[in-house]
N, C-alpha and C positions, 0 to 999 in steps of 0.2 A: 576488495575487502568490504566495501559498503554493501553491498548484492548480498555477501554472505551475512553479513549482519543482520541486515533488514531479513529476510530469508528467518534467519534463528531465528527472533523475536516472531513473526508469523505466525510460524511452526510452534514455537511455545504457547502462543496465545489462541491460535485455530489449528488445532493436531490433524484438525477431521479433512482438513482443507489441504490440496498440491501448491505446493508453493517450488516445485525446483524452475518453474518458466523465469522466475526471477535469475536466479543464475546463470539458466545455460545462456540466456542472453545476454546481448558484448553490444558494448557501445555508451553515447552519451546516455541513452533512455532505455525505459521497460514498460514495458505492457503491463498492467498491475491485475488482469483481470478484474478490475472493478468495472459496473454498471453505470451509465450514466447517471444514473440516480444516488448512487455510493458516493461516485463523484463530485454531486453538490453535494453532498453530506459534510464528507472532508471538508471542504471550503467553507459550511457554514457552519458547520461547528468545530470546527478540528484545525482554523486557518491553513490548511492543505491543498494547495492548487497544482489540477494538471489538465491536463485535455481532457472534455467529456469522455473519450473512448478510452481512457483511464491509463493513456500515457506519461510515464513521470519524468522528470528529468535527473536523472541520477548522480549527477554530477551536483546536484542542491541537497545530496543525502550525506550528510557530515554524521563524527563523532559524537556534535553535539547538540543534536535532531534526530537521530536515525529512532530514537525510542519513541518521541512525538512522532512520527511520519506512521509507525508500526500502530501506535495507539487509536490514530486519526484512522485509519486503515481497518483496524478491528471493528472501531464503535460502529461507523459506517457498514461494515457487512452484517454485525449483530443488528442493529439496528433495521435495517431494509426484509434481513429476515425474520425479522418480529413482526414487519409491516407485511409480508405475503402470506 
């Protein structure tokens, strides 16, 4: 249920952007597609931690975070691609 959440909000917030890797993947974690650099974005502005290779931990994605996780997750790609 959290996969699809996070997933919707995404998808609402970057249309332009594939977001189904988020669900067809199964297990505790996900690959978020984010960039190393994304990746410190989240944590330093977005308090958002996961692995540089922008692994997350899915099971830290609740009801009442999934909107902050989606948000931290946006600013950080908007933001890196204002920077390229």
């Amino acid at each position: 249920a959290m996969r699809e959440a996070l997933r919707y909000r995404l998808e609402a917030k970057l249309p332009e952007l594939t977001w189904n890797h988020i669900t067809d993947q199964i297990g505790m974690f996900s690959y978020t597609g984010l960039t190393p650099e994304q990746v410190k974005h989240c944590a330093d502005h977005g308090s958002l931690f996961m692995l540089s290779t922008g692994r997350i931990s899915m099971a830290g994605v609740n009801d009442g975070n999934v909107d902050h996780v989606a948000e931290a997750m946006v600013n950080a790609i908007k933001k890196r691609k204002a920077e390229d």
